[in-house]
N, C-alpha and C positions, 0 to 999 in steps of 0.2 A: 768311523764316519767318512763319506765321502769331502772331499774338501777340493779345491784350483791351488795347486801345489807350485810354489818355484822353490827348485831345488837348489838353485846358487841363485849370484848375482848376475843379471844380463840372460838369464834361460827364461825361457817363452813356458808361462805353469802348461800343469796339464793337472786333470783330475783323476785321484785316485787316496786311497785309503793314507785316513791321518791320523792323528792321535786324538780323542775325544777331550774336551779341556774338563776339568772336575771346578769346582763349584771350590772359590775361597773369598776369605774376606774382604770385603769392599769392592766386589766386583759383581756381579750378573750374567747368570748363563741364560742366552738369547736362543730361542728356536728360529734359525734364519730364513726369512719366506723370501725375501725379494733383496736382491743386491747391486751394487751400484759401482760404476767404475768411472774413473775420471785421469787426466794429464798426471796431475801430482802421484797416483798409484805406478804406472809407468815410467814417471820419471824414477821415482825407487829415493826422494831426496829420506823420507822420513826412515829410510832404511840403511842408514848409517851406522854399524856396529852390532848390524842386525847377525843373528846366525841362521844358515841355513838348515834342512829346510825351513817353510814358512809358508802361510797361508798367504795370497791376496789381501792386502788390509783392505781397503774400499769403504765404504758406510752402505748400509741394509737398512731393513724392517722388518721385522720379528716378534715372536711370544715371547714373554720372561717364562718360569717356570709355573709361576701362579698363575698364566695366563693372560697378563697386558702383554696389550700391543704397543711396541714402544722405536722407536728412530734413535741411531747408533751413529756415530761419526767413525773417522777411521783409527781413533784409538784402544782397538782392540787390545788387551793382553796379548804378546806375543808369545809364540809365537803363532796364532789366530788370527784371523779375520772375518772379513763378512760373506767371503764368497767360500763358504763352507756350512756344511749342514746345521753346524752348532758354533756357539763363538762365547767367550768369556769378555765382558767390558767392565768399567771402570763406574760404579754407580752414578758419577754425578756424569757422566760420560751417557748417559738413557736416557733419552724422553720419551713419554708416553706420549701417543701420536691421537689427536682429534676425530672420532668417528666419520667425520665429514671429509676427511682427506686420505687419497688414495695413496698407494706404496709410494708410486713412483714421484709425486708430487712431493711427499715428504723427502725422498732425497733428493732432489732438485733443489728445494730451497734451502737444506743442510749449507755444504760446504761453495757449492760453485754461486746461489745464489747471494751471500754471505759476503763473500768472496768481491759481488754486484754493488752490495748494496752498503757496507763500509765505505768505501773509497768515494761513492757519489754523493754520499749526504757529506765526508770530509769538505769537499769541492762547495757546497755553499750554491747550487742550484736557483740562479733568479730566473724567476719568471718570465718565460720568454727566451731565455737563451740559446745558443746553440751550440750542442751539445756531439762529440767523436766519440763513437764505439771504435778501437781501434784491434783489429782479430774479434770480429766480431759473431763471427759464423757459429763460435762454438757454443757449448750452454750457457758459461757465465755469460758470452756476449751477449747472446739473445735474450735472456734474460736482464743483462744490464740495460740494454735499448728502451725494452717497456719500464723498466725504472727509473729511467732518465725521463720518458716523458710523465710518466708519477711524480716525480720530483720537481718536473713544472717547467721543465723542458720546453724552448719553443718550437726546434728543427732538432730530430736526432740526425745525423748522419752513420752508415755501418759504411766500414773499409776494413775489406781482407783482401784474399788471393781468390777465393774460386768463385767465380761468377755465376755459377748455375745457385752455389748458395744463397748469395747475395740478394739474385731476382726474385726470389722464395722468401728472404725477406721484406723485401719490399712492395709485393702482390699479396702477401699475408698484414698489410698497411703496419707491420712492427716498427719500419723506419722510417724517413721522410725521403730520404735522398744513400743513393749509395756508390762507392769508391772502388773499381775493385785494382788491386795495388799489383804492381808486376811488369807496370809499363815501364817503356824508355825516360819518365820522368813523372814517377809517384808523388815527386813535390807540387809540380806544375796543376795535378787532376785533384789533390787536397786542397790547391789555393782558391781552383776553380770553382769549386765544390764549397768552401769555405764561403766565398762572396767575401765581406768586408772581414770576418775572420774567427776560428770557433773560441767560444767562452770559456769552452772545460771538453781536456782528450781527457779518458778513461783508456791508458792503454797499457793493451793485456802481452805485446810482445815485447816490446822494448829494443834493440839493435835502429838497424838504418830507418826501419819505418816511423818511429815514435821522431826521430828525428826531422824526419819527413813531414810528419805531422807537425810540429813546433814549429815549425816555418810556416804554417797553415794558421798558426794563433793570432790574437788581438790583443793589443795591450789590456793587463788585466787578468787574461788569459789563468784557467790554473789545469795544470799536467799530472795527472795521478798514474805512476805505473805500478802493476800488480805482478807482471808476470815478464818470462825473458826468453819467450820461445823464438825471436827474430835474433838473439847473442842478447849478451849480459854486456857487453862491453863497446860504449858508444865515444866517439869523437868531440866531443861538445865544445862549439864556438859559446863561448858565456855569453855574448852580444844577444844570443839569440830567446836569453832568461830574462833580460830587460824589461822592467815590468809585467814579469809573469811569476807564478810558484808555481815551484817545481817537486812533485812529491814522490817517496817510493814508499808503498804502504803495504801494511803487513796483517792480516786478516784473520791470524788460526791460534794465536799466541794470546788469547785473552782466557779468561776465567770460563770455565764451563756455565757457570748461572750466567754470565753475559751474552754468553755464544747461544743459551737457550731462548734467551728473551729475542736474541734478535731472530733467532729460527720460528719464534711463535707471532712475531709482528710480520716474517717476509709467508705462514702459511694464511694471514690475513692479508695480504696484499694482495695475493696469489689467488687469490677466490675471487677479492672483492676488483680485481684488476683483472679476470681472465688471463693472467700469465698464460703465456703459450711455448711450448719450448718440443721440440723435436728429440722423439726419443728412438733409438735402436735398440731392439730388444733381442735378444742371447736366449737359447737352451745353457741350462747350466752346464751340461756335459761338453759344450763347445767354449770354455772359455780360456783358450788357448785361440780363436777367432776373433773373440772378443776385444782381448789380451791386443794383438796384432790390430783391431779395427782402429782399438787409441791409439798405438802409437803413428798408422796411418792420418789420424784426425777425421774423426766421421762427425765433424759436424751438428753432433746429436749426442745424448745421454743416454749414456748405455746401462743398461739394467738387464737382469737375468732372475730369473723367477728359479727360485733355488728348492720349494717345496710346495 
């Protein structure tokens, strides 16, 4: 079968003939229609002691063999994935997917929505509040923005780096107000921005900016970081946690029946909330483009229509 092949660690896949995965116990062979790529796939963290080669793990949409249509996350049997013509997964690892809801929307609200929607219902959302998308431009972001105002949000604010994204969000009415971070003094344009000071950052980088951001809080304040694409490793005056919580939350490590319910409450938010989210869409035979588009950061959800 054809499959998006990395042949070590750090090589860019490319497509080409792989081994077909055979059918064993407590797993499911998926006929792959639509696949999905995200930051976690190129960062390679879940590929730790992995051996090469190896498929693209990712999450897709697909037939079982009897014919459901069902949504996969990216723990694939290894050495498979989703961006190959056929994939082996983990039965309680399968959901059958809603007639009403399209490929791409089912992976959207999989992993990155998930990903959204954990950490802002932890944070305790009042009414009114005002609420930092912090890297906001990506999918989780954009998708965390309209959950924050779900959640009852009174002002989201979005702050990243590329302004062309930004104004896209904010002409698309996703956000209230926007930040875009890179100046001579990113504290100064979050305080600004801030007014008297935000409720709850959801922040997806963590290094200099999340720092940035905390100086932009109210007492009271609470700080959820998810992700560490700004460095993992920050300077912290404690002065600056004084009546705030401070959390670093973990989103992929729960129970598959957990991880299902909350994928089937975020495909009814998702409908009954017009979720909007930008997506870049791949020939599957380009996904060595693809591959490269994440690690540049597009911004957008990349999916590849595999058959």
């Amino acid at each position: 079968m054809k499959a998006a092949v990395i042949s070590s660690r750090g090589s860019i896949p490319q497509i080409q003939e792989f081994q077909t995965p055979q059918a064993q116990a407590g797993a499911l062979l998926i006929n792959v229609d639509t696949a999905g790529l995200g930051g976690w796939d190129v960062l390679g963290a879940y590929r730790l002691g992995v051996e090469y080669p190896c498929v693209i793990r990712g999450e897709g949409v697909g037939h079982t063999t009897d014919g459901k249509r069902v949504y996969f996350g990216e723990r694939s049997v290894l050495p498979w994935g989703a961006w190959a013509e056929q994939t082996l997964v983990p039965e309680e690892e399968v959901w059958e997917v809603p007639d009403n809801i399209d490929d791409k929307t089912a992976i959207a609200m999989g992993i990155a929505a998930t990903g959204a929607l954990v950490p802002l219902e932890n944070a305790k959302i009042q009414a009114g509040e005002k609420v930092l998308i912090l890297g906001a431009t990506g999918t989780l972001g954009q998708i965390a923005l309209q959950l924050a105002r779900y959640l009852g949000a009174g002002h989201v604010s979005a702050a990243a780096r590329n302004q062309a994204s930004l104004d896209k969000l904010l002409e698309r009415g996703i956000c209230d107000s926007i930040v875009c971070l890179g100046s001579d003094d990113d504290a100064a344009a979050l305080k600004e921005d801030a007014g008297e000071g935000y409720d709850v950052v959801l922040d997806l980088v963590c290094g200099q900016p999340m720092l940035n951001a905390l100086k932009a809080t109210r007492w009271g304040a609470r700080i959820m970081t998810i992700g560490t694409g700004a460095g993992r490793e920050v300077n912290l005056d404690m002065a600056l946690l004084l009546f705030r919580t401070f959390s670093v939350v973990g989103t992929g490590q729960r129970p598959p029946a957990d991880r299902e319910n909350i994928w089937r409450r975020l495909l009814k938010i998702a409908e009954q909330e017009n979720i909007e989210i930008d997506y870049l869409d791949f020939d599957f035979a380009d996904a060595d483009q693809a591959w490269q588009a994440q690690i540049d950061g597009p911004h957008a959800k990349i999916t590849a229509r595999v058959r």
